[in-house]
C-alpha positions as CSV (number, residue, x, y, z in Angstrom):
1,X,28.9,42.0,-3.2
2,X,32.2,43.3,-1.4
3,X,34.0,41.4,1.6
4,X,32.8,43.5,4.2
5,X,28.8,43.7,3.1
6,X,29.1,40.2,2.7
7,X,30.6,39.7,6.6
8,X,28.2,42.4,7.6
9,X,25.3,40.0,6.0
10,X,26.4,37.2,7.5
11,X,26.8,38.8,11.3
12,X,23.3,40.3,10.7
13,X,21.6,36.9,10.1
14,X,23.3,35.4,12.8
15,X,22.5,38.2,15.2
16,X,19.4,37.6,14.0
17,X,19.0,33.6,14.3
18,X,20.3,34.3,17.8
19,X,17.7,36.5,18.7
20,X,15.0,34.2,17.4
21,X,16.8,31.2,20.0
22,X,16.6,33.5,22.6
23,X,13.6,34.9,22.5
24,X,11.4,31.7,20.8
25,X,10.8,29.5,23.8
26,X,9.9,26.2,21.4
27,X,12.8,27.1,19.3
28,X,15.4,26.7,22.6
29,X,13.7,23.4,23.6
30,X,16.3,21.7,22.0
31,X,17.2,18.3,21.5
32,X,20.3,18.1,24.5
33,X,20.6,15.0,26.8
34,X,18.9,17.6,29.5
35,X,15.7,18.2,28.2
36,X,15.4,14.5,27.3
37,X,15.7,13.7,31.1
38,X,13.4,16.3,31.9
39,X,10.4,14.7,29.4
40,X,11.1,11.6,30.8
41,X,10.1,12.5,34.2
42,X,6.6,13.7,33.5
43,X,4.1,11.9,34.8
44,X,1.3,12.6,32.5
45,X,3.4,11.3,29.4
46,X,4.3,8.1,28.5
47,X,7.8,6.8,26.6
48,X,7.1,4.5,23.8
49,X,9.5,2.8,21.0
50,X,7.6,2.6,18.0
51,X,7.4,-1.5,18.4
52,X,5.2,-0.9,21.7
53,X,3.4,2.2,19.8
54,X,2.6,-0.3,17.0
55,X,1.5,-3.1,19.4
56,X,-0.9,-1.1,21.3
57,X,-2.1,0.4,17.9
58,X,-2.7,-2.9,17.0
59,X,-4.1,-4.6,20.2
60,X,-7.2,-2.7,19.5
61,X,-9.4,-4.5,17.1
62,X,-12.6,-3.0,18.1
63,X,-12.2,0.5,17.1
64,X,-11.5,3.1,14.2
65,X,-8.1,4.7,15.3
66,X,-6.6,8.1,15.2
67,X,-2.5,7.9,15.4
68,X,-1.3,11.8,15.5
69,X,2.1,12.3,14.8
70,X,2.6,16.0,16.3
71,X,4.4,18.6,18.0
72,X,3.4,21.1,20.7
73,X,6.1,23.5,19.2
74,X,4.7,23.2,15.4
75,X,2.4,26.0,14.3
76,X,-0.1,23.9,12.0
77,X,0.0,21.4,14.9
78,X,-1.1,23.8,17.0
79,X,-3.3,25.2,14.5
80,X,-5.0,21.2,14.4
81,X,-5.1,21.0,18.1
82,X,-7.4,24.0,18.2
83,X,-9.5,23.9,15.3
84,X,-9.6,19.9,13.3
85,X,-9.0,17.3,16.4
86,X,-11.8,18.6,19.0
87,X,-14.5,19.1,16.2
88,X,-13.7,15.7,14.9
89,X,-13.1,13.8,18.4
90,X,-16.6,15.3,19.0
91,X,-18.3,14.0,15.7
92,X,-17.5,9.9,16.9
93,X,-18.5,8.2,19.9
94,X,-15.3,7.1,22.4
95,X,-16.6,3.3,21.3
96,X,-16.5,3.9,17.9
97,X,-13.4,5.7,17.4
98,X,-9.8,6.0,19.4
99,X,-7.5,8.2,19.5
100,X,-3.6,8.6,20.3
101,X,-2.0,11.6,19.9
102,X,2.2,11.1,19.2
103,X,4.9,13.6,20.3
104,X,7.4,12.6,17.4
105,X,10.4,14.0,19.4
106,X,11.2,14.3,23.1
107,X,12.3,17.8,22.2
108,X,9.1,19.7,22.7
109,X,7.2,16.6,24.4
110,X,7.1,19.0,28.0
111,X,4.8,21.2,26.2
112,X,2.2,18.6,25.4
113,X,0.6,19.1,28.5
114,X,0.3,22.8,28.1
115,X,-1.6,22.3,24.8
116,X,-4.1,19.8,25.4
117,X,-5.3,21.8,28.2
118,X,-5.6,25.0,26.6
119,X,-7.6,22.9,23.6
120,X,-9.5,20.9,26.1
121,X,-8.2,17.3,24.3
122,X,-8.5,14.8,26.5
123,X,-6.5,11.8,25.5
124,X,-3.3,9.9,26.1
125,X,-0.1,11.6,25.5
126,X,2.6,9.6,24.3
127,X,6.1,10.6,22.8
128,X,8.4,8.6,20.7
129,X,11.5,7.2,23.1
130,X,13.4,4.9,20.5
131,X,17.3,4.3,20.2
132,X,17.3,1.7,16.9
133,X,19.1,3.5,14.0
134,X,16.1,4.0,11.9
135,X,14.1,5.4,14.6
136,X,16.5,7.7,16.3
137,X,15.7,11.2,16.7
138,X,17.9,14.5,16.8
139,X,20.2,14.6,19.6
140,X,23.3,17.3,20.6
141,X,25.1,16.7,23.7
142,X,24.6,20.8,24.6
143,X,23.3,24.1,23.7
144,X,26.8,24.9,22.9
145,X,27.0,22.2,20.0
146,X,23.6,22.8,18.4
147,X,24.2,26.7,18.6
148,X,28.2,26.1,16.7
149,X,26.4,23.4,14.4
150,X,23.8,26.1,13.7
151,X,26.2,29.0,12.6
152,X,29.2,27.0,11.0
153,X,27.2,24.3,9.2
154,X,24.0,26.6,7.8
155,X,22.4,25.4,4.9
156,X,23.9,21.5,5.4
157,X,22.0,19.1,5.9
158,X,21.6,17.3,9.8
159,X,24.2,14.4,9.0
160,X,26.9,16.9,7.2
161,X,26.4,19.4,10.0
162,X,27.3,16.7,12.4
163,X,24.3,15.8,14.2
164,X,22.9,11.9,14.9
165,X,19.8,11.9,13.9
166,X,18.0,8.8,11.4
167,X,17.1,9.3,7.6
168,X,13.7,9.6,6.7
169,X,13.0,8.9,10.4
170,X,9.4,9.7,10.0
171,X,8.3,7.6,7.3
172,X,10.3,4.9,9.2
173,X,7.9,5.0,11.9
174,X,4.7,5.2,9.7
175,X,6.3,1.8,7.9
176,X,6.5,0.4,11.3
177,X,3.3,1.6,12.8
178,X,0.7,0.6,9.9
179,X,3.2,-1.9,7.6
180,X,2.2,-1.8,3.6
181,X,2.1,-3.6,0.7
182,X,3.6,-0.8,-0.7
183,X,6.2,1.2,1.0
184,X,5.1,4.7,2.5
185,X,7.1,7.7,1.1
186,X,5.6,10.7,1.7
187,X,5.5,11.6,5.4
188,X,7.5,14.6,5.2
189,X,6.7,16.2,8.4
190,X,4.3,17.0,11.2
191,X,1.6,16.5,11.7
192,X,0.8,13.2,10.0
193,X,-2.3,11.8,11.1
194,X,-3.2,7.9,10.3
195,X,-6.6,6.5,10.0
196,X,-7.1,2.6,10.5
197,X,-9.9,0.4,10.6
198,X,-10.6,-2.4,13.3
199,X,-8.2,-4.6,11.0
200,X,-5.6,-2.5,11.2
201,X,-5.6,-1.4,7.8
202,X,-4.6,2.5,7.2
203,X,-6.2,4.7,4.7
204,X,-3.5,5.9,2.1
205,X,-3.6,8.2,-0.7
206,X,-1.2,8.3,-3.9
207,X,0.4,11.5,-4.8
208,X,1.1,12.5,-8.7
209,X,3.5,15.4,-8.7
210,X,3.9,17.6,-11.6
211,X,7.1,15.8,-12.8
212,X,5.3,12.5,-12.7
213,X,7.0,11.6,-9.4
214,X,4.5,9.3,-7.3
215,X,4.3,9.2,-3.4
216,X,2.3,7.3,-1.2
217,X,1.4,8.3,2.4
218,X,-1.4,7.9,5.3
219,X,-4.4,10.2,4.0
220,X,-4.7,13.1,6.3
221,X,-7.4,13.6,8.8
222,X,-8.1,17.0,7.2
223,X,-8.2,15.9,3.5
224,X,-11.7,13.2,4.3
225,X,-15.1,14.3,3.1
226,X,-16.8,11.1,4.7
227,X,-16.5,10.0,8.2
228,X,-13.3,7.7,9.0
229,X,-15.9,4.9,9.4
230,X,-17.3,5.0,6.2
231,X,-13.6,5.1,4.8
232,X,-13.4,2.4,2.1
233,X,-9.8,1.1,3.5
234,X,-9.0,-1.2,0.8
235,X,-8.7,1.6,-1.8
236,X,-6.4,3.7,-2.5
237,X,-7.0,7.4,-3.2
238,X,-4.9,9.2,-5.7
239,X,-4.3,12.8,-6.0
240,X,-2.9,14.3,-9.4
241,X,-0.9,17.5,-9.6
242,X,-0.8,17.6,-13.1
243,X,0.6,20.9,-14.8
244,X,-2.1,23.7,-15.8
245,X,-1.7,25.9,-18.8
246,X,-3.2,28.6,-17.8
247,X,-4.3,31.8,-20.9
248,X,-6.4,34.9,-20.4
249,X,-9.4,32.5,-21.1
250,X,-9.0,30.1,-18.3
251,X,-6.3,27.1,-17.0
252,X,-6.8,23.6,-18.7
């Protein structure tokens, strides 16, 4: 590829990625110092480190809990809110079963509002307000920075690209919010939902990838076939990707 189709690539995708900013309204929520003072003046959500998400988790020893780890600006979030969570708040009594759904970033926490009232989920919203190293989320000082970071740094990584923002921040919190025996290593993303007992103990499944590599993460809300309270809690699932060989007559 010459020089110049090379530059013209390049100014193409970033026309393009510009574009997308502008014209996505959950991509430009952005994680500036701005919108963070803007989440934290609505009234209908509530701040929470993840040591006061875990206590009030675990102040509740007479229900089955639901912790959702979400975001109003993630498509199978959004795809959960309207189709898995209302068919299974609706399958468990309020006494039998609580729920608390988990903005995991103050960056599209203004939109959790919006959502819950279009999917008729009534429930506390919190969001995730934490400063401790482990626990700290994305954060630019403007537009201006995240915009440079995003056309000068592509393809790097958060920290190379210059932005503050925790490793493995997400299975930081899970650690924190249901601790294990064994430490959990495969919460990749949202959403994450965790299912605990009256105990406090949280359902986990074991992960076998194809090259033998083993993770272990909260079982999802959508992967069940039983309801949460007949969950056997002190097991542990396991799930086995194990390579197919697959011929004309079949995969084995």
């Amino acid at each position: 590829m010459s020089t110049e189709t090379r530059k013209h690539s390049l100014t193409t995708t970033a026309t393009i990625l510009l574009g997308i900013l502008l014209l996505s309204g959950c991509v430009m929520e952005k994680p500036t110092v701005r919108n963070y003072r803007k989440v934290s003046q609505m009234q209908n959500l509530t701040p929470v480190t993840v040591e006061q998400l875990r206590q009030i988790v675990a102040a509740d020893t007479t229900h089955y809990k639901v912790v959702v780890l979400t975001s109003s600006c993630c498509g199978y979030c959004i795809i959960n809110m309207r189709d898995l969570y209302p068919k299974k708040m609706a399958e468990y009594d309020s006494n039998t079963v609580s729920w608390y759904f988990v903005e995991e970033s103050y960056s599209t926490a203004q939109y959790m509002d919006e959502v819950f009232t279009k999917y008729h989920i009534d429930s506390p919203r919190y969001w995730i307000n934490d400063t401790l190293p482990q626990y700290r989320p994305l954060k630019v000082k403007n537009m201006f920075v995240l915009l440079w970071n995003l056309f000068h740094h592509y393809g790097e990584s958060y920290e190379e690209a210059g932005f503050d923002v925790a490793d493995n921040r997400l299975n930081n919190i899970v650690n924190a919010i249901a601790p294990q025996q064994q430490i959990i290593t495969n919460v990749v993303g949202v959403p994450t939902t965790l299912l605990l007992d009256p105990q406090g103990r949280m359902k986990c499944t074991c992960t076998i990838a194809n090259d033998g590599t083993t993770l272990f993460g909260p079982t999802e809300l959508g992967d069940i076939t039983v309801p949460i309270t007949q969950l056997d809690f002190a097991k542990v699932d396991t799930l086995n990707y194990a390579s197919q060989v697959c011929t004309p007559e079949g995969c084995q």
